[in-house]
N, C-alpha and C positions, 0 to 999 in steps of 0.2 A: 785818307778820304775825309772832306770835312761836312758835318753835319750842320744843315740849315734849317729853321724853323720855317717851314715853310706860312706860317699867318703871318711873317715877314717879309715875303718875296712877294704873296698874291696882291694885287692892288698897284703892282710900282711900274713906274714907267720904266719902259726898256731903251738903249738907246745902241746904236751903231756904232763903228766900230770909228766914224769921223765923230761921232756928238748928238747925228742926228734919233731924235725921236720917232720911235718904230708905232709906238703904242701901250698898253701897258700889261701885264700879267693878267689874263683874268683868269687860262683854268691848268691844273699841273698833271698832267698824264702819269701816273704810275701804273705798276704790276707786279704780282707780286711773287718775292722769288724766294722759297721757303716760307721762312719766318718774317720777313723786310716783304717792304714795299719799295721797290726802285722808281726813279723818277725819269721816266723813259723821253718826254717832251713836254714843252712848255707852248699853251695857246694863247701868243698875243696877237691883240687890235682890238677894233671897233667888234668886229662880227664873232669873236669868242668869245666876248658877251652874250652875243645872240644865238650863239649855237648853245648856252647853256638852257635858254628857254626853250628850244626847239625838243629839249628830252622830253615834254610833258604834251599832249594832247592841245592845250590850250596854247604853249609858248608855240608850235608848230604852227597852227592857226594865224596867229599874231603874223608872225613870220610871213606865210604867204599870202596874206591880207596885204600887208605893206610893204611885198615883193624885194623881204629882206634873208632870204634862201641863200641867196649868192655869198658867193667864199673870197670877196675882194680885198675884204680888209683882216684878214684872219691870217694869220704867220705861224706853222706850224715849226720849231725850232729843235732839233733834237738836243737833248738834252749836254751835249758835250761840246754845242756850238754855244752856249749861255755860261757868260760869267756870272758867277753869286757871288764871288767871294766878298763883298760889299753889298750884302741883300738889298740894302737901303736905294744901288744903283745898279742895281743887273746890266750888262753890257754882251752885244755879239761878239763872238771870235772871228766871225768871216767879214770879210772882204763886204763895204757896200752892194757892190755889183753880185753877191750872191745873194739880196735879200729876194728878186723874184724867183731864183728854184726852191726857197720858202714858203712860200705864199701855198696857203692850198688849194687844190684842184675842185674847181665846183662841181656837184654830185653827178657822173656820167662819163665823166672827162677818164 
């Protein structure tokens, strides 16, 4: 099993399994199992940015002021569909055409 820093992974652009650009790292889901934290899914795009402001009172607000609630651009990725082994260029394992069973479900769905 190999060990990532993960302050090397958050920030970087992701890309597909042809080249193309997904989006970039913004937030890393772990849990934790004993003593370790495992790193269960990765949230990129535009709007995993946004759903990090959405935890506070104020970023919520933000949000549905400017009717940025919606999960369009958010890719939720499990963790064993993402390549690191090159933190510097993270890349998916699947297939283009699974990048919409990716994509998350907007709240309700």
């Amino acid at each position: 099993m190999a060990n990532v820093n993960l302050e090397h992974l958050t920030g970087r652009r992701v890309f597909s399994e042809r080249g193309k650009s997904i989006g970039y790292v913004e937030e890393i889901i772990a849990e934790q199992d004993g003593d370790d934290l495992v790193v269960t899914e990765f949230h990129v795009g535009i709007f995993a940015a946004f759903e990090r402001l959405s935890a506070s009172t104020i970023g919520a607000a933000l949000l549905d002021f400017f009717a940025l609630r919606r999960r369009d651009g958010l890719y939720r990725i499990p963790w064993d569909t993402l390549d690191i082994s090159d933190p510097a260029r993270p890349r998916l394992l699947c297939p283009d055409e699974a990048l919409a069973a990716l994509r998350a479900q907007p709240k309700g769905k």
